[in-house]
N, C-alpha and C positions, 0 to 999 in steps of 0.2 A: 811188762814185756808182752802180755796177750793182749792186752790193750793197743799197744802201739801193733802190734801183729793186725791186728782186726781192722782197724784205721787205717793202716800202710793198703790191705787188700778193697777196702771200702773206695779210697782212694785211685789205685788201680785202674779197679772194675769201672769206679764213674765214670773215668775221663776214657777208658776205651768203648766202653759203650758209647757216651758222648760224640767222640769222634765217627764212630761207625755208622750213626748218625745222619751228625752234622758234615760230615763231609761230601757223601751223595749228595745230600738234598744241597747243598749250595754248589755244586756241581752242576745240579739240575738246575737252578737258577741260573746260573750265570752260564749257561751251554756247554757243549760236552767238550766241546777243544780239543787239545793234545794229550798226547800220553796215555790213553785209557787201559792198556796192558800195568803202566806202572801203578793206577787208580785201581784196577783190578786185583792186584796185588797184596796190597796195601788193605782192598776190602777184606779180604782172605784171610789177612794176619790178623785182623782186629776181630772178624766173626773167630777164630778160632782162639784169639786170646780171650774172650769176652768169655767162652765156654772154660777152659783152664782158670781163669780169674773167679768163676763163677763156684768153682770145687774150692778153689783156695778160700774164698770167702767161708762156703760153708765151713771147712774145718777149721780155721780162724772163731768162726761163731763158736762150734763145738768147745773147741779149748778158752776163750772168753767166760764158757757158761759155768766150765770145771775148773776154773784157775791152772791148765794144763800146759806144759808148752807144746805149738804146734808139731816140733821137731817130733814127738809121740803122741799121734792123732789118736784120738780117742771115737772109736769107730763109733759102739754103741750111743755117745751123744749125738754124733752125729745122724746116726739112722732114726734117734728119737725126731732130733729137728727132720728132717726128712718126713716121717711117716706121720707126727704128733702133732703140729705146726702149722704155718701156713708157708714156710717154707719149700715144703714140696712143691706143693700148687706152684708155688713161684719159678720156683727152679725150672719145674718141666717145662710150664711156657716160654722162660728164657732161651731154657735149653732148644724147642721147638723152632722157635724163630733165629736165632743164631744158626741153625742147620740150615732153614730156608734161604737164610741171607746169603749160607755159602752157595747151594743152588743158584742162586740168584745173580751170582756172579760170572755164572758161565754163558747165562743167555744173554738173548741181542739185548738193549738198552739194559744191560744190569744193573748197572749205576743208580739209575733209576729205580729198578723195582729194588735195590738193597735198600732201598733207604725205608722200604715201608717194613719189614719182618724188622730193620734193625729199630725203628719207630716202637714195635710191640716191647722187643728187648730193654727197650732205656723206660721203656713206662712201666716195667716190673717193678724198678727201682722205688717206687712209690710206697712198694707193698714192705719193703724192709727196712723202713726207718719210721719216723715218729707216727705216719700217716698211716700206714698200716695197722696201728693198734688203735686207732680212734674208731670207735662203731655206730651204728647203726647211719641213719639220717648224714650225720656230721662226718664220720666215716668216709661216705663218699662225697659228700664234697669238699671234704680233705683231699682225699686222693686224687681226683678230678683238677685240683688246683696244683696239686705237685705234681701231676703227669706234665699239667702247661708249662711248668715251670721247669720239669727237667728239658721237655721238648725244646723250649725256647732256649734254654742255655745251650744247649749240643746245638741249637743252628747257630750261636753265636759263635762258640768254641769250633765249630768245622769252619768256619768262617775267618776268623782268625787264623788258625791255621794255612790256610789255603794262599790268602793274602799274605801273611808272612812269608812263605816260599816263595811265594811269586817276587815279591819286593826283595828277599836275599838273594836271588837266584836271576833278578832283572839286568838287563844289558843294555847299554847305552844307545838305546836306537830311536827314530821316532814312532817305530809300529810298535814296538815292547812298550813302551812309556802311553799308546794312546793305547793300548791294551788293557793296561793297568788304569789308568783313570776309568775308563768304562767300568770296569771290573767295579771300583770302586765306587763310583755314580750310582749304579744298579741294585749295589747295596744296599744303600740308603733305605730303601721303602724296605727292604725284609728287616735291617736293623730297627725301626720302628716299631716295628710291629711285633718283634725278639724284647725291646726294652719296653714295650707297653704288658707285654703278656707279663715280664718278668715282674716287675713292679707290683700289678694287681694280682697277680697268683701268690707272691710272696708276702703281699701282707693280709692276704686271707691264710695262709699257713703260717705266719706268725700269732694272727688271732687263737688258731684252731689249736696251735699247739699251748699257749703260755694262756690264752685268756685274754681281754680288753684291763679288762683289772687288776691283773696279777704282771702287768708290764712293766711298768714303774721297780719288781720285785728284781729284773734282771739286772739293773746294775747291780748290784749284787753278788755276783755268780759267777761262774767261770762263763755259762754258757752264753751272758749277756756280754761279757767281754768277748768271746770269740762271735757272738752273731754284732758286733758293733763294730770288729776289725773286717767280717763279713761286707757290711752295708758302707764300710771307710772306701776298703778296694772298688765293689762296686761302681759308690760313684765316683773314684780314680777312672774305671774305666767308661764311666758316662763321658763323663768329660774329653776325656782322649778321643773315643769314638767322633763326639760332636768337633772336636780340633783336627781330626782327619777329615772328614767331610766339609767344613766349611772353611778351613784353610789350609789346609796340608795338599788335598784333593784340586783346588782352583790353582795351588800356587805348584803343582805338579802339571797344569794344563798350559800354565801362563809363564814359566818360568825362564828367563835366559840362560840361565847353569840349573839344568836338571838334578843333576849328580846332586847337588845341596838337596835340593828338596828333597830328592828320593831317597840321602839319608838320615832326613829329619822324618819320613815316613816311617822308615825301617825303624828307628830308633823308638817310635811311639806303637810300633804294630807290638815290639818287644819288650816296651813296659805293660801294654794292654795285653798280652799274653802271657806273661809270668804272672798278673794278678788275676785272670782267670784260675791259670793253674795252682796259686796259692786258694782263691776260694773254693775250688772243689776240695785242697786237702782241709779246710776247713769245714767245708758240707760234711764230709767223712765224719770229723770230726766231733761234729756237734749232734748227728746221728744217734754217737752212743753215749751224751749225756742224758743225764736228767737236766730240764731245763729248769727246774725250781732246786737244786740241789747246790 
């Protein structure tokens, strides 16, 4: 039960930090548009869940360490992780930049400056799972490589996201539909550069954590099964990604019955986004194993 408690909040926390994000910064990408009161919003709820998510995790940890249930938080472990740990450290910088983010929502282009204090907040995440315990030398270029790799997923996951609305939420016109293709066009080069980071950051954190030698061990394992259902999704969503762009995207520009294409769009943006959201709770997941175990 403290297990799945710890994991449920691990999960959480990724995916709204993720979005708090990724959704400015492709925002900023693709220009400020409409809506910026609902975008403001929106940023507001996620710096303010991302700091509630961030207490919840701690006492989730706490009770994980005591075999406790969280319903009776165990204060004193938790003050130990707090003051004893690297915890702290972590928290407060979170903490700090989640407060800036909210600032940062009130002045002119906020959108844009949220994306950078919420940029510090998703790369704390580095310091609380495998990367974090690895030291010295190797230490940081673990972490270095999981910061790229959170970064590049939260621009993909804002991304999808953003695109999903837009395509549930599209209306049969020609200015909506050449909106959307732009939209989509424009992508292209960030999504390259989102599935190049991810690739080679991921399999330098695959190294740092299991070893070149010790890989062959994970079939094996639980954790080799869920980092295998991990890299399956993945490249489900390479592939979608690349069948949106090279024929979803042209057959949305060229199409005589838009409505078709635009719900073979819809339909692909919605398997591409529930298998994001299954491999974060997987990331979660695989966090608090041992990987040789």
């Amino acid at each position: 039960m403290t297990e799945g408690t710890l994991i449920g909040a691990r999960f959480a926390l990724m995916l709204d930090l993720a979005l708090l994000m990724g959704l400015p910064l492709f925002w900023w990408v693709m220009g400020a548009g409409k809506h910026r009161a609902g975008r403001k919003a929106v940023l507001v709820l996620l710096a303010a869940g991302g700091m509630a998510l961030s207490v919840l995790w701690l006492l989730a940890s706490a009770a994980a360490m005591t075999g406790t249930p969280i319903t009776s938080p165990d204060w004193e472990s938790a003050w130990i992780l707090l003051t004893m740990t690297p915890v702290g450290p972590v928290l407060a910088v979170r903490g700090a930049a989640l407060l800036i983010a909210l600032v940062a929502t009130a002045l002119p282009h906020g959108e844009r400056l949220t994306s950078i204090p919420a940029a510090v907040a998703a790369a704390t995440l580095a310091w609380t799972g495998h990367a974090g315990a690895t030291e010295e030398l190797a230490g940081t270029l673990h972490r270095a490589a999981d910061v790229a790799h959170v970064w590049a997923a939260a621009g993909w996951i804002g991304a999808l996201a953003v695109l999903l609305h837009s395509v549930l939420a599209l209306r049969p016109s020609s200015g909506e539909m050449r909106r959307l293709s732009t939209m989509l066009a424009r992508f292209s080069l960030m999504g390259t550069l989102v599935v190049a980071t991810l690739v080679v950051s991921g399999a330098v954190n695959a190294v740092m954590i299991v070893g070149v030698t010790q890989l062959p061990a994970l079939l094996g394992s639980r954790y080799g099964w869920l980092l295998g259902a991990k890299l399956t999704l993945f490249a489900l969503m390479l592939g979608l990604a690349g069948a949106n762009r090279w024929r979803l995207t042209p057959a949305l520009e060229a199409s005589d019955a838009p409505q078709r294409a635009v719900a073979h769009l819809r339909l692909s943006l919605l398997v591409e986004t529930s298998a994001a959201i299954v491999i974060i709770g997987l990331v979660a997941w695989l966090g608090t194993l041992d990987p040789m175990a």
